[in-house]
C-alpha positions, 0 to 999 in steps of 0.5 A: 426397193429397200428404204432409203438410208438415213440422212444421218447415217449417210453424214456420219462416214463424212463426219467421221473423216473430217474429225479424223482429218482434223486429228491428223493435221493437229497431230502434224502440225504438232510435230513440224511445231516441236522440228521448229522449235528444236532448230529455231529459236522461240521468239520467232518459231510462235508468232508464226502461228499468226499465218493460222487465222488467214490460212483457216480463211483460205483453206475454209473459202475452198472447202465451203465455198465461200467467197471472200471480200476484198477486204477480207484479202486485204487483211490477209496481205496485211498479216503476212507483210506485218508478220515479214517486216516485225520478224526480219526487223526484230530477228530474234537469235542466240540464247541457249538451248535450255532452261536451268531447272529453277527458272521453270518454277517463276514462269509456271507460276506466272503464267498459271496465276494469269491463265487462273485469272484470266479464265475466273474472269471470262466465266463470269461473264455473260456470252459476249466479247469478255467471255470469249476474249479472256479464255482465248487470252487464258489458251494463248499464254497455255500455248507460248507455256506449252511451246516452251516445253516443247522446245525444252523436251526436244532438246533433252530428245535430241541430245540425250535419246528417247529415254531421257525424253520420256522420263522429262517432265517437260515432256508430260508437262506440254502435254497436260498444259497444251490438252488444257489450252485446247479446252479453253479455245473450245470455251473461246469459241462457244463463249463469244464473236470472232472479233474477241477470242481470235485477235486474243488467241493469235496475238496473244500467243506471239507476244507471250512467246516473244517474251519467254524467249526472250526471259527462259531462253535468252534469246536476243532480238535486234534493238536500236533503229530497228524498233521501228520498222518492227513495230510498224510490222506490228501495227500492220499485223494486229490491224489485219487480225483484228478487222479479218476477225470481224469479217463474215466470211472468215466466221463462215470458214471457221465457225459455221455451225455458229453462223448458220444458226445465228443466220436462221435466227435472222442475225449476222454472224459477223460484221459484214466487209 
């Protein structure tokens, strides 16, 4: 009989399908994001991407198996109820289809000069809430930029052809900007607890959105009465956000080689719930 195989190198065809896996789906989502956006409008497109904190929760408890507290559901139901009544309440439509070319110019500097600070801050901090809420921060206003240029170069596609697509700087600019956000998540999820870098990921790119679409793309949300219930919507939501960030089942699902180690280290990779 031959030598065993390394363990190793029987992981490594597994590891492989997962991270190739996980390129696939970053690539679809990309592309169902960019449809979004040319049909919809900004404001109500981003802040659905909130739904991804519970969805990792879920989909992470079945690929692991891990099993998840009732509280855990309970912020689940609280972050699509929230996401519901703000969204039907705010019902953000109209606006134009794009941006005159200037207005790029304020905004990019605006959101550069915040993810600059927010990212000097972060490094200077040790490994902790700051360090991992400020880069989260920092990929959160990438994000809502890099979605305003997708929604930008995706008009210019579908009104003037591929050509004109791939000659838009918009087109080159969501590249480099959301590549970049994608680094500053990894320093977010290495730099700190859950707690700080997902509420700052997810509510952050939501709020940003909402107010780009609001500013660039002239979109019109309800106002008057209305304000209520959509703000109750956003209570509800930041509540389920925050406490399922602090839920170690939820850290399991999304960072288990944090959790694992931090548990052989005989400390709980999250507030238990």
């Amino acid at each position: 009989m031959g030598e065993p195989e390394p363990v190793q190198d029987i992981c490594k065809p597994a590891a492989q399908s997962l991270w190739l896996g996980g390129v696939l789906g970053v690539a679809g989502a990309a592309l169902f994001q960019a449809l979004a956006l040319d049909f919809g409008s900004l404001a109500a497109v981003q802040p659905v991407f909130i739904l991804e904190l519970p969805l990792a929760l879920v989909f992470g408890s079945l690929v692991f198996r891990v099993r998840v507290s009732r509280k855990a559901w309970g912020c689940v139901a609280a972050i699509f109820a929230g996401l519901v009544i703000s969204l039907f309440s705010a019902a953000p439509s109209g606006g134009r289809d794009q941006v005159p070319g200037m207005w790029w110019v304020p905004t990019i500097a605006a959101l550069g000069a915040t993810v600059a600070a927010l990212v000097l801050v972060g490094l200077r901090r040790p490994r902790g809430l700051a360090r991992a809420a400020c880069p989260a921060a920092a990929a959160a206003v990438g994000n809502a930029l890099t979605a305003a240029l997708v929604k930008s170069a995706m008009h210019i596609l579908s009104r003037h052809g591929a050509t004109a697509f791939f000659l838009a700087w918009q087109t080159y600019g969501f590249a480099l900007v959301g590549s970049f956000s994608i680094v500053l998540l990894g320093y977010a999820m290495q730099g700190g607890p859950l707690i700080a870098s997902q509420p700052a990921l997810t509510l952050g790119d939501a709020v940003v959105s909402f107010r780009r679409g609001v500013t660039l793309f002239a979109e019109s949300p309800r106002h008057g009465m209305w304000l209520v219930p959509a703000l109750f919507g956003v209570v509800l939501l930041s509540y389920g956000v925050f406490t399922l960030s602090r839920t170690r089942c939820l850290a399991k699902c999304v960072d288990r080689d944090a959790a694992e180690e931090e548990h052989r280290a005989g400390r709980p990779a999250a507030t238990a719930m």
